[in-house]
Each structure stands twice: as C-alpha cells, then as structure tokens.
N, C-alpha and C positions, 0 to 999 in steps of 0.2 A: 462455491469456490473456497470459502473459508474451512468447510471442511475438510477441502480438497490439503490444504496447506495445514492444517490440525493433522491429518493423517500421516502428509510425509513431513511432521514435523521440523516445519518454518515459520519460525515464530512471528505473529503480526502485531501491528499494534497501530492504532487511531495517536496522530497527533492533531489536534483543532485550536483553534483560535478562538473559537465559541467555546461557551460554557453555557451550556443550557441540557433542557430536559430532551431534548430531542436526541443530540449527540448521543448522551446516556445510555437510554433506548435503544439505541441502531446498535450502539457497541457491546449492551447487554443478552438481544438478539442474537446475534453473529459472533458471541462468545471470544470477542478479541476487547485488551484491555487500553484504554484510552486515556489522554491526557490530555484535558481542558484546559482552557484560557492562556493558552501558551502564546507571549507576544515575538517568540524568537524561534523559528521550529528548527533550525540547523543546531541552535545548542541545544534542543531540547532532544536532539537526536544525538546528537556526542554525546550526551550527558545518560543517555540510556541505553549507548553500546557502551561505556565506560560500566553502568549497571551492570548490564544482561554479559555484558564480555562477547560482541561481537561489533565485527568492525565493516565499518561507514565504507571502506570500498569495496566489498564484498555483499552492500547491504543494497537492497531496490527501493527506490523511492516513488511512490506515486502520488503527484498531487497537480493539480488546475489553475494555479490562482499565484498572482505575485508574491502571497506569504510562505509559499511553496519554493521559490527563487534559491534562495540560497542552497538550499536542503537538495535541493533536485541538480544546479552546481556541480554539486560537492561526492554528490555519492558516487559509488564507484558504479549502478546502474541508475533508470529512472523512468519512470513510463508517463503520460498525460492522455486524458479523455481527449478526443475530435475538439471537444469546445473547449476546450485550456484557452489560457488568454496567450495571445500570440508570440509573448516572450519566453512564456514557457515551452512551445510549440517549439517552439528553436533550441532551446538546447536541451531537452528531452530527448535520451537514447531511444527510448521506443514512443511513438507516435501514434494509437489505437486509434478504430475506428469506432465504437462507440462513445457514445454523450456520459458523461458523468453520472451516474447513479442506474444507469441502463444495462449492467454487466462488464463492466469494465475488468474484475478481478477474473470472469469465467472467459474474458476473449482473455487476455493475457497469459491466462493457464493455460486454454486449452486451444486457441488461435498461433499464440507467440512462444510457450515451452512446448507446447502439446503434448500436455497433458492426459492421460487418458481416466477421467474421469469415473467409468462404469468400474477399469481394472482397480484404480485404486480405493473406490469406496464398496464396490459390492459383491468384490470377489473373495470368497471365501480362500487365503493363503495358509490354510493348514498343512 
C-alpha cells in the first residue's frame, strides 16, 4: 500500500507517541518518514502541513486510539481500524473492516478508493 501511495505520489508520514526502536523500523521498512514522541498529534500535524505546505482539510488521517482524537476531529478526512476505541469509531469518516496492523492501508486503497494496484505498480506506462 505504501508503494501504492509513493507511486501516485501522496505523501505519508507516521506520527507516534512512542519513541522507541520498533516504531523506527516499521517506518524504515515502508520507507515513510516518522515522528516520535509527539504528546500532541493535532499540532504535530499543523505543524507539518505548515512544513510540507499541504493542508489539514484536504489531508486523511488514520489513527485508533484517543491520542488520535483531536487529529482525526480536525481533518478534513479520517479513517479507523474495526478495533479503534469506540470514540474514535464515531467520529471517523471511514470506518474499516480490518484490525490495525492487518492491512488497513491496502483495504483503504484498494477497498475504499479502489485502487487498482496491479495498473499502478506493474504496468509498464511507456
């Protein structure tokens, strides 16, 4: 999925509230770049479309968890895993059927944009 979004470049990025080696890793993997130990993820998101110069209502948010609340509010889209905690569940624009960490970015693509995955990564468009 991250490919998928590298390719029609849409830029991603990890905001976490952990800072640890794990986060790292998963972000180093999937070649999107990440900001740790953030105690505020809504400024932490102003603060990096004010960077990057792209704006918060135009922007999709996906996150689970009540540190997710504000950000997911705010934006102008927002999606949640099946297990989000149930305040999240409610005001999240799209509502997925997968568990967190189980494909959530590839049902979103390719469930909820529909995406077509094969065209855009392995068709040769010369």
């Amino acid at each position: 999925g991250f490919d998928v979004l590298r390719k029609i470049n849409k830029p991603t990025y990890i905001i976490s509230t952990e800072k640890n080696s794990v986060v790292t890793a998963r972000a180093k993997k999937i070649k999107i770049p990440v900001l740790q130990g953030v105690t505020d993820k809504w400024k932490a998101l102003q603060d990096l479309a004010d960077k990057e110069c792209f704006s918060v209502d135009k922007a999709l948010y996906v996150g689970n968890d009540l540190n997710d609340f504000f950000a997911i509010q705010n934006c102008g889209y927002s999606a949640c895993p099946s297990d989000s905690h149930k305040k999240i569940k409610k005001i999240a624009t799209i509502k997925l059927n997968t568990l967190g960490g189980e494909g959530v970015v590839r049902e979103l693509l390719e469930d909820v944009f529909q995406l077509d995955f094969i065209k855009i990564l392995y068709t040769n468009k010369d």
